[in-house]
Backbone as JSON Lines, residues from 0, in Angstrom:
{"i":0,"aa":"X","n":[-1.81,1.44,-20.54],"ca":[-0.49,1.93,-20.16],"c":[0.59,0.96,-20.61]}
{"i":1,"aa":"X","n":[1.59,1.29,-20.88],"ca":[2.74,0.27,-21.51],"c":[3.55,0.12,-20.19]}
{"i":2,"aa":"X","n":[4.0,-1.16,-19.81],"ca":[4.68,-1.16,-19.02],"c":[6.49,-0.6,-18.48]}
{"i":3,"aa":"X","n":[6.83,-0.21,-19.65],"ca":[7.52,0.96,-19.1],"c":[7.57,2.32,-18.57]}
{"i":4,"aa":"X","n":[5.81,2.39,-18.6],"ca":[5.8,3.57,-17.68],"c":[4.6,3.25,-16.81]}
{"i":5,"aa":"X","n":[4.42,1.98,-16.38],"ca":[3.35,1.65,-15.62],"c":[4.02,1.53,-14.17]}
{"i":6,"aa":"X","n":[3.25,2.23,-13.44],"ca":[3.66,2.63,-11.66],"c":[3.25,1.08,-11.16]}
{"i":7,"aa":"X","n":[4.42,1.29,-10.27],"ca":[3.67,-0.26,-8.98],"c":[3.64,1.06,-7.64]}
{"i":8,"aa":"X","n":[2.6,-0.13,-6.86],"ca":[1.94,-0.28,-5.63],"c":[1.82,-0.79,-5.17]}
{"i":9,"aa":"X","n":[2.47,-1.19,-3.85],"ca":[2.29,-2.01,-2.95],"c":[1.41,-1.73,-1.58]}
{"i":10,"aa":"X","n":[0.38,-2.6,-1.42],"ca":[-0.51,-2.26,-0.8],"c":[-0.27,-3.58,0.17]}
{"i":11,"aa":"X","n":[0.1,-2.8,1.39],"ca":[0.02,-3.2,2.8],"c":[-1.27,-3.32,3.78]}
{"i":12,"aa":"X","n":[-1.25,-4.78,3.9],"ca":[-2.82,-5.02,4.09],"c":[-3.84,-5.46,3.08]}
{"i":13,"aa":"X","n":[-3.38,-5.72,2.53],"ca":[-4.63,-5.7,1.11],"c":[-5.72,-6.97,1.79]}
{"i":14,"aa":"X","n":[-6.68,-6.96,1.3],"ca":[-7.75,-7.72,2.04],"c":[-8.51,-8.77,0.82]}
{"i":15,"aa":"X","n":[-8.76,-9.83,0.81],"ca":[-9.47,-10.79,0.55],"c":[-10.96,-10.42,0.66]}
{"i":16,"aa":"X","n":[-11.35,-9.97,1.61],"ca":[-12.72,-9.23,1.79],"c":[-13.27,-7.96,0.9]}
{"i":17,"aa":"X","n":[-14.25,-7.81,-0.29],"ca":[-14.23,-7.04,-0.9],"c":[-15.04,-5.4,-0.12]}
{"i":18,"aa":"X","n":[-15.41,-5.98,1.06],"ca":[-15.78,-4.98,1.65],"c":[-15.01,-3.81,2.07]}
{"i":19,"aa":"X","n":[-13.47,-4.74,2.91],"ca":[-12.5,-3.95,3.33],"c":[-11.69,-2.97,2.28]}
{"i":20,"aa":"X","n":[-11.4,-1.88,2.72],"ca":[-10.85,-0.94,1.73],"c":[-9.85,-1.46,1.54]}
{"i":21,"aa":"X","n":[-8.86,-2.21,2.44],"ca":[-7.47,-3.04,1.94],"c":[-7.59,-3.79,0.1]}
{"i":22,"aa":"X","n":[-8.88,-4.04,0.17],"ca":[-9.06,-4.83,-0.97],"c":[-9.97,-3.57,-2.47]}
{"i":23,"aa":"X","n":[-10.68,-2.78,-1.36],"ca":[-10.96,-1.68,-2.47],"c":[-10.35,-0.93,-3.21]}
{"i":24,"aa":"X","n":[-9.29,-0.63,-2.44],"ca":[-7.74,-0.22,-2.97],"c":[-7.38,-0.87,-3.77]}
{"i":25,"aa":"X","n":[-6.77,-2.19,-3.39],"ca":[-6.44,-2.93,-4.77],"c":[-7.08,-2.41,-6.01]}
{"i":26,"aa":"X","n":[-8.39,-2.59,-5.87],"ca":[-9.36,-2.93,-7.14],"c":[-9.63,-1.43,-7.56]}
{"i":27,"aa":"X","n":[-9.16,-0.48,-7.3],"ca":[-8.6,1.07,-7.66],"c":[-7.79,1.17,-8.74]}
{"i":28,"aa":"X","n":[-6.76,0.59,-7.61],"ca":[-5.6,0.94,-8.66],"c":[-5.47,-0.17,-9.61]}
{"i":29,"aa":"X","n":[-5.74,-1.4,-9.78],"ca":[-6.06,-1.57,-10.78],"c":[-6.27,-1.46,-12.4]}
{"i":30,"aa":"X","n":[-7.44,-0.86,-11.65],"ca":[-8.46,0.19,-12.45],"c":[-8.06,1.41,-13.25]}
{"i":31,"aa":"X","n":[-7.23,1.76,-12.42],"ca":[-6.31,3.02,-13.02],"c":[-4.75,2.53,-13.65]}
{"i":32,"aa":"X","n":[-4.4,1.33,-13.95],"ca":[-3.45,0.68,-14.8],"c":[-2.2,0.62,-13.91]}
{"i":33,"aa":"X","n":[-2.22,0.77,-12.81],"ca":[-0.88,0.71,-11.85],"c":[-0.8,-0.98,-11.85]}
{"i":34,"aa":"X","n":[0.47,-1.39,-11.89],"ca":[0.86,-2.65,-11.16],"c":[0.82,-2.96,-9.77]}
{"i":35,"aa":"X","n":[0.33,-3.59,-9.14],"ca":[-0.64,-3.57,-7.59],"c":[0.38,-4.88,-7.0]}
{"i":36,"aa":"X","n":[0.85,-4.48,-6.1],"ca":[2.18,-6.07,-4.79],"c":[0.88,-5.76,-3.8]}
{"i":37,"aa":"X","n":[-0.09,-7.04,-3.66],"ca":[-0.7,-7.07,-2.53],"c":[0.16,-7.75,-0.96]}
{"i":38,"aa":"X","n":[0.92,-7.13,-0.31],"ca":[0.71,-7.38,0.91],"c":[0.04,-8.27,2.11]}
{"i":39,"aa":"X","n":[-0.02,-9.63,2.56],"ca":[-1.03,-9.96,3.71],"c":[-0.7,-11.8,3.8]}
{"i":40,"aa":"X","n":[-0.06,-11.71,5.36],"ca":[0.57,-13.04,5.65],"c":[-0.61,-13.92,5.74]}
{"i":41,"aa":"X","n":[-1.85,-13.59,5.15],"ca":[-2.66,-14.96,5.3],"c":[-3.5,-15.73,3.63]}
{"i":42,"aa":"X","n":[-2.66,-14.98,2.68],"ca":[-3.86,-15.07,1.41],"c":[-2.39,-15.06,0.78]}
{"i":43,"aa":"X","n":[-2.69,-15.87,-0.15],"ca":[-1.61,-16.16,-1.82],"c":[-2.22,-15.41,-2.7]}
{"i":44,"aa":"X","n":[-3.19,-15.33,-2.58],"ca":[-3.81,-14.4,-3.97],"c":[-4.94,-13.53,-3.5]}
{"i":45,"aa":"X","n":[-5.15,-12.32,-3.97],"ca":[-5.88,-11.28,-3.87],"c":[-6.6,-11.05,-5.28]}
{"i":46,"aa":"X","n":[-7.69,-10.97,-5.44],"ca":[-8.15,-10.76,-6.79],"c":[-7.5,-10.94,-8.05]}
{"i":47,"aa":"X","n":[-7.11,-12.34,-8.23],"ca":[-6.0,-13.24,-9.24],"c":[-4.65,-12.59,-9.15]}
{"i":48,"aa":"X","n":[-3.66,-11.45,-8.68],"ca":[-2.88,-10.86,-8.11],"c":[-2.57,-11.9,-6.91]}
{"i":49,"aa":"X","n":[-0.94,-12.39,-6.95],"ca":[-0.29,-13.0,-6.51],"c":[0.14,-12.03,-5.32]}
{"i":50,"aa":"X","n":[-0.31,-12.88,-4.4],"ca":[-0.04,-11.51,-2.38],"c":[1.25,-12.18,-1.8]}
{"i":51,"aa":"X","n":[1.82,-11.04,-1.47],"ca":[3.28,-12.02,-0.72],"c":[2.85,-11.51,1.07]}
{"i":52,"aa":"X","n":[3.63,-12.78,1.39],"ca":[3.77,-12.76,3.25],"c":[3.86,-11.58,3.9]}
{"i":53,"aa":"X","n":[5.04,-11.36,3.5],"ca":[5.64,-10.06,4.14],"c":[6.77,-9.34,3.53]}
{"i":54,"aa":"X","n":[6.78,-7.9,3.99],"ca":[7.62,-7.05,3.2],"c":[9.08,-7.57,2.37]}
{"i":55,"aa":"X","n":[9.83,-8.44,2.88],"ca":[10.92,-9.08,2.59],"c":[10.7,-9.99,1.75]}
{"i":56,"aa":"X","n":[9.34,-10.74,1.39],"ca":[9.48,-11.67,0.78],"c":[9.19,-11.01,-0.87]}
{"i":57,"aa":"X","n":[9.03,-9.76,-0.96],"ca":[8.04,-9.14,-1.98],"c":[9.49,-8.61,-2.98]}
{"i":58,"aa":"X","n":[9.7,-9.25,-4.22],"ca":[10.69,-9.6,-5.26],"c":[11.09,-8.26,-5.58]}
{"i":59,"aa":"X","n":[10.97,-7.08,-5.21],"ca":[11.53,-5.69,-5.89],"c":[12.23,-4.63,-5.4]}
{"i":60,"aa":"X","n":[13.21,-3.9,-6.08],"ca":[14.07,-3.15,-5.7],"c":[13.14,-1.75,-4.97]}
{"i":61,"aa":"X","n":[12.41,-1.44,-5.89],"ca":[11.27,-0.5,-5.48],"c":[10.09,-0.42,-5.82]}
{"i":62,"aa":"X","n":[9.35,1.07,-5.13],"ca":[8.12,0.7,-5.93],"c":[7.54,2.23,-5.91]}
{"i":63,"aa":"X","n":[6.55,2.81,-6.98],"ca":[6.45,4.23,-6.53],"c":[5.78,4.49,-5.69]}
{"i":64,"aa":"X","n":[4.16,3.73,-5.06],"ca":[3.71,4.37,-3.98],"c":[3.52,2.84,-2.89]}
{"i":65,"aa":"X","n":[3.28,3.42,-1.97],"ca":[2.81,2.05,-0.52],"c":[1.76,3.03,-0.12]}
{"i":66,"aa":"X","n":[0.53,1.83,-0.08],"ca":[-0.85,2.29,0.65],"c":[-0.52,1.47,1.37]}
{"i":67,"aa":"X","n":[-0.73,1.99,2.72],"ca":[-0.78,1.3,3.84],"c":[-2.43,1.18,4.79]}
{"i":68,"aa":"X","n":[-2.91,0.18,4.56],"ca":[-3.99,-0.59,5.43],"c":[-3.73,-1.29,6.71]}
{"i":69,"aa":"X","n":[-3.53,-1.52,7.54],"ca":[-2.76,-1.88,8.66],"c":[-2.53,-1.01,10.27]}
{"i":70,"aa":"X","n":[-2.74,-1.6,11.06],"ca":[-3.27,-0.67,12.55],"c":[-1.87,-0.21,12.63]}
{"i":71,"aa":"X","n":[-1.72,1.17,13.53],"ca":[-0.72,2.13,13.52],"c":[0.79,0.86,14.55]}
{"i":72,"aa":"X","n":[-0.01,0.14,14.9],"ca":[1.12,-0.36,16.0],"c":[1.85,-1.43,14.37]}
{"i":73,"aa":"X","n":[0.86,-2.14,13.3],"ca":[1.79,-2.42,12.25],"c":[2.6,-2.16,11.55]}
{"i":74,"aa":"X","n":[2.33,-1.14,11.74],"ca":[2.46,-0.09,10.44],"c":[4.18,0.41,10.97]}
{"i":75,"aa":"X","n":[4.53,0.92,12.17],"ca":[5.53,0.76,12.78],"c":[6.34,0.4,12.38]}
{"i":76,"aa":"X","n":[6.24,-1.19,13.06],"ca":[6.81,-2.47,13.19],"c":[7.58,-2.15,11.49]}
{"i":77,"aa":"X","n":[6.7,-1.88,10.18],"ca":[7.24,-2.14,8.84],"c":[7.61,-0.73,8.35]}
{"i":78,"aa":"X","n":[7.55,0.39,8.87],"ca":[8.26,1.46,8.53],"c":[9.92,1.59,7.83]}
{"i":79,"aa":"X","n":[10.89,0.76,8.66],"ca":[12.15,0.21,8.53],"c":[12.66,-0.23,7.64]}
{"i":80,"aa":"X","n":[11.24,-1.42,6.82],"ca":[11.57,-2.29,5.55],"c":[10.87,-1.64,4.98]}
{"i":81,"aa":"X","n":[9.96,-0.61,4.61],"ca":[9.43,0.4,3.71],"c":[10.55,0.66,2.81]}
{"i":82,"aa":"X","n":[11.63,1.4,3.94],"ca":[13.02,2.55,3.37],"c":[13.62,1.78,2.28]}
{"i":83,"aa":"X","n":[13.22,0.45,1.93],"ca":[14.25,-0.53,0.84],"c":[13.71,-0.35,-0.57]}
{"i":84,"aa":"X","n":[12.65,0.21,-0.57],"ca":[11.71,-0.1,-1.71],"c":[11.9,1.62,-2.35]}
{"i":85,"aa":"X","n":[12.38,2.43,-1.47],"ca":[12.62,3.79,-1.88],"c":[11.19,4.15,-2.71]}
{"i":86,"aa":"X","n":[10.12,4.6,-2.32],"ca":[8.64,5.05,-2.68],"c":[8.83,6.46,-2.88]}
{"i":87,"aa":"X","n":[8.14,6.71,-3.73],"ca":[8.09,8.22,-3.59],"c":[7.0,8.89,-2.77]}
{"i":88,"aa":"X","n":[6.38,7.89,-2.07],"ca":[4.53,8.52,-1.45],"c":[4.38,7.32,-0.86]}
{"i":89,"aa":"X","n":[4.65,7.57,0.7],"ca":[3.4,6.02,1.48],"c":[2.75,7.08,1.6]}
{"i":90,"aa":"X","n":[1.37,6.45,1.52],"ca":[-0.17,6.57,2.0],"c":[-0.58,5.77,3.07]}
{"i":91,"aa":"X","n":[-0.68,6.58,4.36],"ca":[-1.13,6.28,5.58],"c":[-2.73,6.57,5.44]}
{"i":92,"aa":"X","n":[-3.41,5.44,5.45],"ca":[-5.14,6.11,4.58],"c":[-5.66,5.86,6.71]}
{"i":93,"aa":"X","n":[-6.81,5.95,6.47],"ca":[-7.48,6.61,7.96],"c":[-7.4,5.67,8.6]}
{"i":94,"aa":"X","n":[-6.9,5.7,9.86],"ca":[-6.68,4.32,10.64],"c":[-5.57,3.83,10.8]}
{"i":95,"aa":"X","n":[-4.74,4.3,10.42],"ca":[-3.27,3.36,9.99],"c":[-2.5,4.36,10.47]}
{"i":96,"aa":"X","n":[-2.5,5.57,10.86],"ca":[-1.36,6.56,11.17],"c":[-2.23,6.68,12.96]}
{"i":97,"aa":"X","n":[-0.75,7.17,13.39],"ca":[-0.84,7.79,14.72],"c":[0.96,8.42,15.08]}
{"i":98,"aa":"X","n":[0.67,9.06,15.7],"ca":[0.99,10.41,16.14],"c":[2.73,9.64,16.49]}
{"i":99,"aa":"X","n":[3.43,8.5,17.21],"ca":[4.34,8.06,17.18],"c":[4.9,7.25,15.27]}
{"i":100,"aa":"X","n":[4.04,6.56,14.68],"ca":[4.24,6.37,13.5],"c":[4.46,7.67,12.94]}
{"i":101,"aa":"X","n":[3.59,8.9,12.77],"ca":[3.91,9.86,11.47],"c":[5.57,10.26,12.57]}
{"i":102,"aa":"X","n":[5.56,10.58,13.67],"ca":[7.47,11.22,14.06],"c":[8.19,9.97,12.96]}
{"i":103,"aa":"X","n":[7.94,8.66,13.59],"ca":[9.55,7.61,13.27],"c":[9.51,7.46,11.43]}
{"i":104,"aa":"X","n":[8.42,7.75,10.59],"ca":[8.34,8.04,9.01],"c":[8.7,9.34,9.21]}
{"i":105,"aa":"X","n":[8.73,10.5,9.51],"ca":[9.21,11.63,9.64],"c":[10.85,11.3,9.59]}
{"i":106,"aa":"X","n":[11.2,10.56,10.34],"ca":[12.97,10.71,11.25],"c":[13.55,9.76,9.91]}
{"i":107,"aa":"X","n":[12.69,9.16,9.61],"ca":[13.1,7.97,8.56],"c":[13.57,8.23,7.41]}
{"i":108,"aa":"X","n":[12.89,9.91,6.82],"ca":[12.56,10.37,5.73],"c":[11.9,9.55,4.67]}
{"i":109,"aa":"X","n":[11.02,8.86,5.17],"ca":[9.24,8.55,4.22],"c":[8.86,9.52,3.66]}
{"i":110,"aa":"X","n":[8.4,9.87,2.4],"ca":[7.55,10.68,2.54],"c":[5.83,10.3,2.43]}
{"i":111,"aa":"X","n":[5.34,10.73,3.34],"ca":[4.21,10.24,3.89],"c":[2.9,11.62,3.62]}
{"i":112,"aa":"X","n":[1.98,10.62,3.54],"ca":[0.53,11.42,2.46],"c":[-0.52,10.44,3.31]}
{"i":113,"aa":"X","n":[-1.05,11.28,4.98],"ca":[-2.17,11.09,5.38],"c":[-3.54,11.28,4.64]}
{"i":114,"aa":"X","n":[-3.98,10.68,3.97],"ca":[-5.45,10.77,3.25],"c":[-5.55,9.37,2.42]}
{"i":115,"aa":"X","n":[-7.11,9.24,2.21],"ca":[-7.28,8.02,1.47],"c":[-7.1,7.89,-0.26]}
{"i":116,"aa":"X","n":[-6.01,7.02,0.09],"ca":[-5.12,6.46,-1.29],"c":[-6.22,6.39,-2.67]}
{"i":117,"aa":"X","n":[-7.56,6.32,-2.22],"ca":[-8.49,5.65,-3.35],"c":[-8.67,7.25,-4.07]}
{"i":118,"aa":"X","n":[-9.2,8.11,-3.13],"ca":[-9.44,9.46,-3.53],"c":[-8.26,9.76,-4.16]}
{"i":119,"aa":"X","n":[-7.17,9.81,-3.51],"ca":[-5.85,9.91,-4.02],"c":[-5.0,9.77,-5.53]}
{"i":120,"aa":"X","n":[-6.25,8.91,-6.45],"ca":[-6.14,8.47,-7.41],"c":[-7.01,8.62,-8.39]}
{"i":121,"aa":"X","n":[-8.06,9.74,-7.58],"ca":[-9.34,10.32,-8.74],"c":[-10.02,9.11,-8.76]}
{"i":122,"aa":"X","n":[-10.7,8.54,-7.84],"ca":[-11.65,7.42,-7.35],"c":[-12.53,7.54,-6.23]}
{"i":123,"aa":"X","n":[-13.22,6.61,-6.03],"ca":[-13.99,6.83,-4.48],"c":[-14.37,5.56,-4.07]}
{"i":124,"aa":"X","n":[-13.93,4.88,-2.56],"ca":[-14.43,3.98,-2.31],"c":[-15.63,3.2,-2.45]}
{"i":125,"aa":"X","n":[-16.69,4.48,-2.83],"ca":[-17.77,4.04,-3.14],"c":[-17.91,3.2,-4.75]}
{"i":126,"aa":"X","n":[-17.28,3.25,-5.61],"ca":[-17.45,2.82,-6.9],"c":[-16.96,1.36,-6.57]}
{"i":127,"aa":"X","n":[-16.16,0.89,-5.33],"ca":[-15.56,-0.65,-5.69],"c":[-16.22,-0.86,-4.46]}
């Protein structure tokens, strides 16, 4: 893909652990030539991919999609600083949405895509 038409993704939660889907995700999209902002206040780097702290610290005006990995009470909390990055698709993948999060992304105008981000991309957790 040439990078003028290569998509970013910022993946909230991304995981150090290759088990966790936070990190299977990564290694998805990847895979599929997207530019990948790993997400996670405890790791500098995610699979040689440079991870920032937190939403504010992450260098870009926007981005086209946010997978979100992260328990519904996080996920919240960063709904607010989502709206800066203007996405065209968060992905709330299983675990990460609940019933007060999908209203306040609703009221927010997110547009929000309950299902897993990996499938989402003509993949399957099972391959990473």
């Amino acid at each position: 893909m040439e990078n003028a038409e290569q998509r970013t993704v910022m993946v909230i939660g991304a995981s150090r652990s290759r088990e966790k889907f936070g990190n299977k995700a990564l290694r998805a999209y990847v895979s599929q030539g997207y530019r990948v902002i790993p997400v996670n206040p405890l790791a500098e780097e995610i699979e040689g991919l440079k991870a920032y702290p937190s939403l504010a610290e992450v260098p870009l005006d926007s981005v086209d999609l946010i997978s979100v990995y992260v328990p519904p009470e996080s996920g919240l909390e960063l709904l607010e600083e989502m709206i800066r990055f203007r996405p065209e698709e968060v992905w709330l993948n299983p675990g990460s949405e609940s019933r007060e999060l999908l209203k306040k992304a609703e009221e927010l105008g997110l547009p929000v895509i309950q299902a897993c981000s990996i499938l989402g991309i003509g993949r399957t957790p099972g391959e990473f």
